[in-house]
C-alpha positions as CSV (number, residue, x, y, z in Angstrom):
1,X,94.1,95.6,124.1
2,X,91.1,97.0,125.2
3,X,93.5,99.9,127.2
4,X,94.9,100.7,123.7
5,X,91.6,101.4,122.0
6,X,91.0,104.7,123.0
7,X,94.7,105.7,122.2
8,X,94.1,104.6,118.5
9,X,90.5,106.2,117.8
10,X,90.3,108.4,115.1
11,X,89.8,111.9,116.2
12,X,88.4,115.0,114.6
13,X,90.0,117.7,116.2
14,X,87.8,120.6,117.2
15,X,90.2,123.6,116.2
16,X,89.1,126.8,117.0
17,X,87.6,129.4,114.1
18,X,90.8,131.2,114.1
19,X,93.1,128.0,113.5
20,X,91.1,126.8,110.8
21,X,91.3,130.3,109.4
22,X,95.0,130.2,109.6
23,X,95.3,126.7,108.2
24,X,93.5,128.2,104.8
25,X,95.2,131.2,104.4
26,X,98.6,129.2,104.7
27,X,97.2,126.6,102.5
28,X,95.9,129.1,100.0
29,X,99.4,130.3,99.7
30,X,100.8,127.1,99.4
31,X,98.8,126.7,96.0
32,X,99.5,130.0,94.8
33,X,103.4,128.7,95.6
34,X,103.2,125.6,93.7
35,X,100.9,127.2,90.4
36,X,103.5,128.2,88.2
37,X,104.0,131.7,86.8
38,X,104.3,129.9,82.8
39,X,103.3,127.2,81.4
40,X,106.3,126.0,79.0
41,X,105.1,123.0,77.7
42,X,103.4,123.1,74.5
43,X,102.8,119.5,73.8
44,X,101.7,116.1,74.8
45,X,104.4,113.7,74.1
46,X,103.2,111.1,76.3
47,X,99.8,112.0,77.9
48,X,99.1,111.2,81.5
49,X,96.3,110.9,83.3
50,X,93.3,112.9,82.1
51,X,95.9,114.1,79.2
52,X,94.5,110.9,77.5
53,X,91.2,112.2,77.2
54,X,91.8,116.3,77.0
55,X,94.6,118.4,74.7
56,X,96.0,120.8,78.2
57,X,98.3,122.3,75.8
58,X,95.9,125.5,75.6
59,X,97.8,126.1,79.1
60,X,101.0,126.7,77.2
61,X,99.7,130.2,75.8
62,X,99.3,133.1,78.0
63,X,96.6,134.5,76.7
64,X,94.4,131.8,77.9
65,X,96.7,130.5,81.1
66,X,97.2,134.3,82.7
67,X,93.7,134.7,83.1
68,X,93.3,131.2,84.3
69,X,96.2,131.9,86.9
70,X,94.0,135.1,87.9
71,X,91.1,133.6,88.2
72,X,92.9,131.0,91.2
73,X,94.1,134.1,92.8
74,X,90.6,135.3,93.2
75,X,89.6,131.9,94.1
76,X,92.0,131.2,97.0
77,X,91.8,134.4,98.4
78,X,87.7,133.2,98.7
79,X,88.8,129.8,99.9
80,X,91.0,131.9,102.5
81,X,88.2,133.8,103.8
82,X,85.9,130.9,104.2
83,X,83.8,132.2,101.4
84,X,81.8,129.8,99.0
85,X,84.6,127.5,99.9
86,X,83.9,124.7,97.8
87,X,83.3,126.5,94.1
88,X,86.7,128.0,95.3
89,X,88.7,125.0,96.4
90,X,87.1,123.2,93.1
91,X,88.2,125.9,90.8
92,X,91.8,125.9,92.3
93,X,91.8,122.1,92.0
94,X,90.8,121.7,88.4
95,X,93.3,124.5,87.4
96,X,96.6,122.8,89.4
97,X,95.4,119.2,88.2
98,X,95.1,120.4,84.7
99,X,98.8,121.9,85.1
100,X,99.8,119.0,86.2
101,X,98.5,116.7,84.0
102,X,100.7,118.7,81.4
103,X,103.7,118.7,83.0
104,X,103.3,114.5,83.8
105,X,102.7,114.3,80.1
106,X,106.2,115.4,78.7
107,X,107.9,111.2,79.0
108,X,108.6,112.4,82.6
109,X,106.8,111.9,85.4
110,X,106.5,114.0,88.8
111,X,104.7,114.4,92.0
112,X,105.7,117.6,93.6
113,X,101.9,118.9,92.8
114,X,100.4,115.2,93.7
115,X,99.8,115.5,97.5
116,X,99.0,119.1,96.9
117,X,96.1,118.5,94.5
118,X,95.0,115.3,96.7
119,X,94.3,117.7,99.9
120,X,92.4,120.1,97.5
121,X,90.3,117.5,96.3
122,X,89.9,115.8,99.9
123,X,88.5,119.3,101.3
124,X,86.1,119.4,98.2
125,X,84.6,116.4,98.8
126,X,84.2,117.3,102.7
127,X,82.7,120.6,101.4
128,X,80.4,118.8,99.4
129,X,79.3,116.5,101.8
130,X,78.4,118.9,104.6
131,X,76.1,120.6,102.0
132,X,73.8,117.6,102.4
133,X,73.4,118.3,106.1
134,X,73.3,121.8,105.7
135,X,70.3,122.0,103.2
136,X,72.9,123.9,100.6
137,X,73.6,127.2,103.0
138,X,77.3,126.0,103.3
139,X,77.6,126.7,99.8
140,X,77.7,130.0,100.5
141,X,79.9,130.0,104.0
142,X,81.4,126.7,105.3
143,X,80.4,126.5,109.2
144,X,82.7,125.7,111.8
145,X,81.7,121.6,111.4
146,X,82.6,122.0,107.8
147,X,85.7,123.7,108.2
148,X,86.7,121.2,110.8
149,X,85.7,118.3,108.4
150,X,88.0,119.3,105.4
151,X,90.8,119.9,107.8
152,X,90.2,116.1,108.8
153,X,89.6,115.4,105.3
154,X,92.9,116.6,104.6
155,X,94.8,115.2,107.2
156,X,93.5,111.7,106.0
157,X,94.8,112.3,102.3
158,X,98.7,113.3,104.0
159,X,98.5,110.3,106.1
160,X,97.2,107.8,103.9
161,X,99.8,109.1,101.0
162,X,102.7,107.9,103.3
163,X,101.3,104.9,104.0
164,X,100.8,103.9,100.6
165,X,104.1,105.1,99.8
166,X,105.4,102.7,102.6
167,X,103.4,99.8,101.5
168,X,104.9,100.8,97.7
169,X,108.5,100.6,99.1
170,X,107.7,97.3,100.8
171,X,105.7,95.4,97.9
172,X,108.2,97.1,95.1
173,X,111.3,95.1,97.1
174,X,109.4,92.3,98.0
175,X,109.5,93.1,101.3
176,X,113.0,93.3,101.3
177,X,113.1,97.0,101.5
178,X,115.3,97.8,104.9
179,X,117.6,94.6,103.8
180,X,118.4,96.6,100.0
181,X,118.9,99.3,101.3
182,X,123.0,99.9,101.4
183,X,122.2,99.8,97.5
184,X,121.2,103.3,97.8
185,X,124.5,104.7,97.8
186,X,124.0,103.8,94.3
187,X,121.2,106.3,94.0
188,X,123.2,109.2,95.8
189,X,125.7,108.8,92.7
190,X,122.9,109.0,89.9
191,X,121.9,112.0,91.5
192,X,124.4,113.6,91.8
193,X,125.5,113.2,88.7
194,X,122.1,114.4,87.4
195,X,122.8,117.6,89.2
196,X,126.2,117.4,87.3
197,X,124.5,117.5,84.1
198,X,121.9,119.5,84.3
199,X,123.7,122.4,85.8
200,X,127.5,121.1,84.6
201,X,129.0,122.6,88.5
202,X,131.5,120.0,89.9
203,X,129.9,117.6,92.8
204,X,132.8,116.7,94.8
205,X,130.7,117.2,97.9
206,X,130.5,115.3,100.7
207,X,127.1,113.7,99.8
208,X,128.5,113.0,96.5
209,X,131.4,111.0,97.0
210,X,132.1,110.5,101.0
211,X,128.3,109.5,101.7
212,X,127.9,106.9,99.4
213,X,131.6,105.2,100.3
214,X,130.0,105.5,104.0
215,X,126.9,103.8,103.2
216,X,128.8,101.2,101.6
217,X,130.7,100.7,103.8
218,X,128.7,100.0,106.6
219,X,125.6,98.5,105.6
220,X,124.3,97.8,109.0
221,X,124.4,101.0,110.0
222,X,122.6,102.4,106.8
223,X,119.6,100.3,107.8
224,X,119.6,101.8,111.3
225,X,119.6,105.4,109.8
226,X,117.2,105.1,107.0
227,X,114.2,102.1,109.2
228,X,112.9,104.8,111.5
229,X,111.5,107.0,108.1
230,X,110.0,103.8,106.8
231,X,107.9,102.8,110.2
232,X,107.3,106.7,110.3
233,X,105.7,106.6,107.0
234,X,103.8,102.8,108.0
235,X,102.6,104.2,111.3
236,X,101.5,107.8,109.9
237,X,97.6,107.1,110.5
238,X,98.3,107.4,113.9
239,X,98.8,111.4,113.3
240,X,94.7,111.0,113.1
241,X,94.5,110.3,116.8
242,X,95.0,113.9,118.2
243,X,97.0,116.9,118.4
244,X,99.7,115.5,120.5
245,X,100.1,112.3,118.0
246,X,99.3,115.3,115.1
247,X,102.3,117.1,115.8
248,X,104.8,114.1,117.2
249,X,104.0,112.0,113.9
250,X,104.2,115.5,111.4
251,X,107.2,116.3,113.2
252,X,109.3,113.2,112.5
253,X,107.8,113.0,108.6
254,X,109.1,116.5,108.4
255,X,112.8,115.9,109.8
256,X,113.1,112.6,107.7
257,X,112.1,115.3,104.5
258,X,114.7,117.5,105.7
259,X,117.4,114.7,106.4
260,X,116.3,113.3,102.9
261,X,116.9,116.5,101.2
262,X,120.6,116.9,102.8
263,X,121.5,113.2,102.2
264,X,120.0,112.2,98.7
265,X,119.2,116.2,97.5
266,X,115.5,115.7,96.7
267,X,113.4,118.4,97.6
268,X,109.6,118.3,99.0
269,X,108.9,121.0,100.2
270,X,105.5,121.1,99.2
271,X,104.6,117.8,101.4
272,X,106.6,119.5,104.4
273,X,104.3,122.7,104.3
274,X,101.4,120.2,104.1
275,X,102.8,118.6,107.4
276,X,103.7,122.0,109.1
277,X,100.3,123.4,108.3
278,X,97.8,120.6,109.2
279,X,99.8,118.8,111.7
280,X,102.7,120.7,113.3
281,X,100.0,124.0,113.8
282,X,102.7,126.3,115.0
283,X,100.1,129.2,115.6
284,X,98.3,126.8,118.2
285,X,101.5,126.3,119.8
286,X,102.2,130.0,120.3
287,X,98.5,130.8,122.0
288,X,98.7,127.5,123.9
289,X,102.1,128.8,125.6
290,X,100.8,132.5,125.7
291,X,97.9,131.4,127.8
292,X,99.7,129.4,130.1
293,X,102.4,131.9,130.5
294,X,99.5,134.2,131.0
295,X,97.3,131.6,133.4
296,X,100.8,130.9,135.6
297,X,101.8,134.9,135.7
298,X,98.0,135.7,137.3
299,X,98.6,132.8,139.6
300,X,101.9,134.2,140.8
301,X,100.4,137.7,140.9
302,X,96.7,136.7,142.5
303,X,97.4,133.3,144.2
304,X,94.6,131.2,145.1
C-alpha cells in the first residue's frame, strides 16, 4: 500500500500566472453565460432555499435586475483581471444564487446553476482565507498562492459534487443502482415525450423509440454501458492528484456528459465547461506541445 500513497496524495497544482489567468477569464464568461438576460418569474409559488427567508421577486423587474446584471459584468471582468477578486467573485455569487433561488422556487426544481454557484462560493472562501495570511493586501490583488488556492478550491467543489451525486444514485436504489438500471429505458420515453409536449415536434427518433427497445432488450449490456460513468463519478477525487489524473478523470466525466446528452437528451453544459476549464486546461496542453515541438526542433538543429 505504501507504493500507492504517493499516487493518491492530494495535490495543489502550481499553474503558472498565465493559466490561472486563463482559467478566470473563461470562468468569468461562463457566469456571464449562465446569468440570464430576464428574469421572468414574478412570484414565489413554492420558495426554495433562501426564498424561505427573502421575497427574490424584485429580480423579476428590470429596473432593478438590469442594473444588477451590470453591476456582475463589472464584477467579473474584475474577477478576470485578478483584481479585488474576492468582493468580485462575492458579488457575482450572491447575484447568480439569488437568481437561482427564484427560479428553484416556481414547484420545479433545477441545478443547471448549482455547480456553477458552488465553484463561486468555493473560490470565495479560498479568497477569504488567504487574507488571513496575507494581513488583508490580497484584498486588493490575489497573489499567485491565492489564485492557485481557489483553483484548488474549485476543483474540490467539481469533484466532490460527483461523488455525492454517485453516493445519491447508490443510497437512492439501495445500492442496487447498476442492477435497475435497464429500467431507464423507461426514462428515455418520459423524456422524450416531454420534448413532445413542450415543443409539440414528432419524436420518432432513434433515441426515442429504437434506444429504449435496445435497452430493454438487452439488460446486461445496458449495465456494461452506463457502470463505467458511475465509478467515474465514485472515483472523481482522484482528479485532485495531478494534472495527468486532472485531465484523464475531466476527460471521461466530460464524454459520459456528452454520451448522456445524445442518449437521454439532458443537457449540462455548464458542468462540462467547469470540467474543460479547471481540469482538461486545453491552453496548457497547447504551450506544453509548443515547447516540446520547440525543445526537439533546437535539438535537431543544434544537437548536443
Amino acid at each position: 500500500m505504501n507504493r500507492f500513497r504517493p499516487l493518491l496524495r492530494e495535490t495543489n497544482v502550481a499553474h503558472d500566472w498565465w493559466e490561472l489567468a486563463v482559467m478566470r477569464v473563461l470562468f468569468a464568461w461562463l457566469v456571464w453565460r449562465m446569468l440570464p438576460a430576464v428574469v421572468p418569474f414574478h412570484s414565489q409559488p413554492v420558495p426554495n432555499g433562501l426564498g424561505h427567508f427573502l421575497d427574490f421577486t424584485f429580480l423579476a423587474g428590470a429596473s432593478a435586475y438590469e442594473p444588477l446584471r451590470m453591476s456582475v459584468l463589472a464584477a467579473l471582468a474584475l474577477y478576470a483581471c485578478g483584481l479585488v477578486p474576492l468582493l468580485a467573485l462575492g458579488w457575482t455569487a450572491l447575484v447568480l444564487i439569488s437568481v437561482g433561488t427564484l427560479e428553484n422556487s416556481q414547484g420545479a426544481i433545477g441545478h443547471h446553476l448549482q455547480l456553477t454557484c458552488l465553484v463561486a462560493g468555493a473560490q470565495c472562501l479560498a479568497y477569504a482565507s488567504a487574507l488571513g495570511r496575507e494581513k488583508g493586501r490580497g484584498i486588493w490583488l490575489g497573489s499567485l498562492a491565492a489564485q492557485r488556492d481557489a483553483v484548488h478550491a474549485a476543483k474540490i467543489i467539481i469533484v466532490a459534487a460527483y461523488v455525492a451525486s454517485a453516493c445519491v444514485k447508490l443510497i437512492a436504489s439501495g445500492g442496487l443502482w447498476i442492477w435497475q438500471l435497464p429500467e431507464i429505458s423507461l426514462q428515455l420515453v418520459k423524456t422524450h415525450a416531454n420534448v413532445y409536449y413542450d415543443t409539440l415536434w414528432p419524436m420518432n427518433t432513434w433515441g426515442a423509440e429504437t434506444l429504449p427497445a435496445l435497452i430493454a432488450a438487452h439488460p446486461n449490456l445496458t449495465r456494461l454501458f452506463f457502470t463505467p460513468g458511475l465509478l467515474l463519478e465514485l472515483l472523481a477525487f482522484l482528479a485532485l492528484t495531478g494534472r495527468r489524473a486532472g485531465f484523464i478523470i475531466g476527460g471521461g466525466l466530460v464524454v459520459m456528459h456528452l454520451l448522456v446528452r445524445w442518449v437521454m437528451q439532458l443537457s449540462f453544459s455548464a458542468h462540462e465547461w467547469l470540467l474543460v476549464i479547471f481540469f482538461l486546461n486545453f491552453p496548457y496542453l497547447i504551450y506544453l506541445g509548443l515547447t516540446k515541438w520547440r525543445h526537439g526542433r533546437l535539438e535537431t538543429i543544434a544537437p548536443a
